[in-house]
N, C-alpha and C positions, 0 to 999 in steps of 0.2 A: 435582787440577787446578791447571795455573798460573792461579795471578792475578795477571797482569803490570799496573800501573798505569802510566795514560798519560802523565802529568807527566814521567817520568822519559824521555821522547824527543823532549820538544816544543821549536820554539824560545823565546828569551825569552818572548816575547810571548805565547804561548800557552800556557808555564809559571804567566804571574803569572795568566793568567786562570783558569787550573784551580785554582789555589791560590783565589784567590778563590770561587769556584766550590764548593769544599773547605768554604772557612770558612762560606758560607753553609747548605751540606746538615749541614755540624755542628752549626750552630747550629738546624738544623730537626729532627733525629733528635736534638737535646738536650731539645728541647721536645718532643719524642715525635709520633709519628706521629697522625691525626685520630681523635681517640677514637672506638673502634668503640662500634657500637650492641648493645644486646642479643643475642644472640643469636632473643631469642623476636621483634624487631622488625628484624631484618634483611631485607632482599629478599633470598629463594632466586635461586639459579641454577640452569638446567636444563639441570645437567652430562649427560653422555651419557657411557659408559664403552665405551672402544674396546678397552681389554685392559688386564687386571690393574695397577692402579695408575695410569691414564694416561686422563684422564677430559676431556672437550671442552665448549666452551660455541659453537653452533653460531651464526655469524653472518647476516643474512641476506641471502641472494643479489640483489642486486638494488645500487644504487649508491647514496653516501650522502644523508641526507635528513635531517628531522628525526623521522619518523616511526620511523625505527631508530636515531637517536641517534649514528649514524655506529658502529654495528656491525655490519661486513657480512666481515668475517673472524673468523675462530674464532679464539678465547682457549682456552688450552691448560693441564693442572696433571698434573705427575707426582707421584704420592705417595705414601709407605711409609714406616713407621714415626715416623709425627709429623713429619713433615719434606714439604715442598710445593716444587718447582721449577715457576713462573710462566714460560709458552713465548710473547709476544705478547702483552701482558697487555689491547689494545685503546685504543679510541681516545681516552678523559679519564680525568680526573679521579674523575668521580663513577661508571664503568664500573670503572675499577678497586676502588675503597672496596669498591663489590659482590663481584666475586672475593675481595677479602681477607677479606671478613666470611665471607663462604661458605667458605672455605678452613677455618678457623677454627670453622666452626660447624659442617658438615658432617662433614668428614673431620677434626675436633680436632687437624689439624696446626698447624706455623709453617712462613710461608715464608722459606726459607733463601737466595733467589736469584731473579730474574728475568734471563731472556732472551729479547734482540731480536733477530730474522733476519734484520730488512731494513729499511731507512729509510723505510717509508713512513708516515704519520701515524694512520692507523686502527689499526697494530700496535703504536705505540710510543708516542703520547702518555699513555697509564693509567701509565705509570711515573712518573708526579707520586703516583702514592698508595702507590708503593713507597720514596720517593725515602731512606728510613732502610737501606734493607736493598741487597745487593749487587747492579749492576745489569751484564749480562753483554753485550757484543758483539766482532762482531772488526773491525778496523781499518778497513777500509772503511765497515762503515755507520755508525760513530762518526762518521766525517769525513762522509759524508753527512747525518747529523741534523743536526751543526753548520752546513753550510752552507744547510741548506734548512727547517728543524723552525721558524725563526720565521716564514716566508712559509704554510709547512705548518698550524701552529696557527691563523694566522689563515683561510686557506679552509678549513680544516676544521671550524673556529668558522660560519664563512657557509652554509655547506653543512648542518650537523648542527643546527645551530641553539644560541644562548647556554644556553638550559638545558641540554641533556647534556654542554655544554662547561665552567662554571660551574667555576670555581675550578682550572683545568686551567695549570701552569705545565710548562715546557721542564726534562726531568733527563736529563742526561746518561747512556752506560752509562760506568760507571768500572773494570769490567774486560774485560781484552781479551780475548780467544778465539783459539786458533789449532788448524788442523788437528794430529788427534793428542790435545785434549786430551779428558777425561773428565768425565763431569756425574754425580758420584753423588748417587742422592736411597733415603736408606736402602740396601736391599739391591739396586734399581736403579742402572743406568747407563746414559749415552747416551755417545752418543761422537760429537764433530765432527769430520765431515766436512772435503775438501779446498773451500776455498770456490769458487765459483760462481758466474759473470759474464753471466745470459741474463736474467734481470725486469729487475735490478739491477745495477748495477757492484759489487756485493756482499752474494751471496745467502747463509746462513750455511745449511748444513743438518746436521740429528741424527740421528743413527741407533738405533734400542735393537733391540738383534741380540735378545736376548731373548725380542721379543713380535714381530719385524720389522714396529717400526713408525718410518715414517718423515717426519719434518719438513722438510718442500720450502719454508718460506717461499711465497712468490709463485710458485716456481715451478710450480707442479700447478694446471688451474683446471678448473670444470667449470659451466655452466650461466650464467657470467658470463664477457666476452669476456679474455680476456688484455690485460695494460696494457703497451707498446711504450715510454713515455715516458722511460724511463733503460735499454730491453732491449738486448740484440742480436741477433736471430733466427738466426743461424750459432750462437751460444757457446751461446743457450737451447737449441736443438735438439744441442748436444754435451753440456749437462748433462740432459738427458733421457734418452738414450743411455744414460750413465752410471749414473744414480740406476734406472733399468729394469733394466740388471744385479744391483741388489742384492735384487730379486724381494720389496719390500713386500705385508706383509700389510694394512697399513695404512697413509693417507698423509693427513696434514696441510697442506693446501696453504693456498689462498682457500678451499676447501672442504675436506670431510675425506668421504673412502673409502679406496677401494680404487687399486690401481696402476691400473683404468681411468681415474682424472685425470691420470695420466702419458699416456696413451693419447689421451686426450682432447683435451690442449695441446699433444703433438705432430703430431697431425693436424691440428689449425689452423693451426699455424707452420707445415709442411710445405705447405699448401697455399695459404697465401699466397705461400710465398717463390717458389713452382712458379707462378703466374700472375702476381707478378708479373715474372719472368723471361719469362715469354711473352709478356708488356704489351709489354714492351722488346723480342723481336724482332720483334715486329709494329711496333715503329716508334713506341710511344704513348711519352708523355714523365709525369712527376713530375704534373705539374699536372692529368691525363685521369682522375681518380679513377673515372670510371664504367668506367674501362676493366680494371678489377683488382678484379669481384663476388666475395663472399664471402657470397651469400644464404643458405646453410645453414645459416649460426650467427648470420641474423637474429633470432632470437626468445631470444638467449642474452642479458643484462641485460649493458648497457652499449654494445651494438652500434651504435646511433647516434652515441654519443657519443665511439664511439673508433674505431670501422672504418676513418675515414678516415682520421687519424693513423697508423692502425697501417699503414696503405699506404705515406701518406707516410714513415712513418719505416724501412720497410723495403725502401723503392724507394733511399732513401740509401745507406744499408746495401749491398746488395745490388748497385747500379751498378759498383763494380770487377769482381766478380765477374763479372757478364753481358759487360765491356769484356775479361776476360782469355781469358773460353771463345768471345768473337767474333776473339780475334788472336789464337788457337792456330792451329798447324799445322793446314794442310787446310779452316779453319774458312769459310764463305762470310764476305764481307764484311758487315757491318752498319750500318745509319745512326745516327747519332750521339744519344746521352740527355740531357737536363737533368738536373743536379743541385742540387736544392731543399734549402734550409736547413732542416731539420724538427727540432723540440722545444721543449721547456718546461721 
């Protein structure tokens, strides 16, 4: 696998601060990572094994709280022959310690690596408890932690509560990733993907041909509504497309199954973008939220808090498109849409 190091592209300013950045994770992996606890006094985790070597920590469907500690995506561990490859390792500090002990005590491995798919806070803050060992993303969600992981840490402090947060500091991933390269872990390997522009402006996905099992990031959801805030509904439903192709046996998304979470997230998308295309030629505008129901996946965890957004953000979206297929040839005319500023 390359391991391209990011210093080496950056400009000044963002050279001395990765050096900086450098000298202080040295100085923390000099003093050695948080002394794990016994083995006989560690908290288990209740891994789940989805195929041979490839074992899940199920997060829980619902949104974060303090009552789940802000785990509500699956933490992930590939392992074979002593060696542990960490997939999301979750949202602190003291979430991760957990995995590592358990890694360690369970399956007698070391971990050799962690990898993050995607810039959001619940996947990527626990890499404070990796911060000695090799930390893996590709270019894009790099640049997205940096620009969003300290505004991230603090709501997700507010939201999860100070104790599951508790000692939880911002680590960078310090190697790149790029489509093409390979993740061996022992006699395993995954292989990354071309990346992917539909949760995220950079969604990293893994493949293990092997077992076909597949790491969608954000992108696969099931039982909890899809998050719209950095997506694009066009690009998500062409990396759906794609990732459907490779016919999973297994998929690691927000949740983890079967290719039905492929199935499941693109009939959401699908059916918003399809009404609210028809919002628009009925004439409603950005602002008529009642006018673009999505009742069916009322009872999916988050749906209050984000249905509305995710209109807005795909009424955005989606306004060229409705202004290009109302001025095509033959097309009736159309009365005119607002376009609202939507995001966070």
């Amino acid at each position: 696998m390359r391991a391209v190091r990011w210093w080496g592209r950056l400009p000044l300013l963002s050279l001395l601060l990765s050096l900086l950045l450098s000298l202080l994770l040295a100085f923390k992996a000099q003093a050695g990572p948080v002394a794990a606890p016994p083995c006989d006094r560690a908290e288990p985790v209740p891994w789940r094994e989805l195929a041979p070597g490839v074992w899940v920590w199920e997060g829980a469907n619902e949104e974060v709280s303090p009552a789940n500690a802000g785990h509500v995506a699956p933490t992930s561990v590939v392992v074979d022959s002593g060696e542990a490859l960490v997939i999301d390792p979750g949202p602190g500090l003291q979430h991760g310690l957990r995995v590592r002990a358990s890694i360690r005590c369970r399956f007698k491995a070391r971990v050799v690596q962690v990898v993050n798919t995607h810039a959001h806070a619940e996947n990527v803050l626990a890499n404070a408890a990796f911060a000695d060992l090799p930390i893996a993303a590709d270019a894009g969600t790099r640049e997205a932690m940096v620009a969003r992981c300290p505004d991230c840490l603090q709501s997700l402090t507010q939201r999860a509560g100070d104790a599951a947060m508790a000692g939880t500091t911002i680590v960078w991933p310090g190697v790149r990733l790029q489509p093409g390269d390979a993740l061996r872990v022992g006699r395993l390997t995954l292989q990354v993907l071309d990346r992917e522009q539909g949760h995220t402006a950079s969604d990293l996905v893994l493949w293990m041909p092997q077992h076909r099992v597949l790491w969608a990031g954000g992108l696969a959801y099931g039982g909890r509504l899809p998050e719209l805030a950095q997506g694009s509904v066009e690009q998500w439903l062409a990396a759906l497309d794609r990732l459907q192709r490779l016919q999973p046996l297994r998929v690691v998304g927000s949740r983890v199954g079967d290719a039905g979470l492929l199935d499941a997230t693109q009939l959401y998308l699908q059916t918003l973008r399809s009404r609210v295309l028809a919002a628009m030629d009925a004439g409603r505008h950005a602002g008529e939220l009642q006018a673009v129901r999505l009742d069916e996946w009322a009872g999916w965890a988050g749906f209050a808090e984000r249905q509305g957004f995710n209109t807005q953000r795909a009424w955005r979206e989606l306004e060229p498109v409705w202004m290009d297929q109302a001025t095509a040839p033959g097309a009736a005319p159309a009365p005119p849409a607002s376009v609202e500023q939507v995001g966070r």
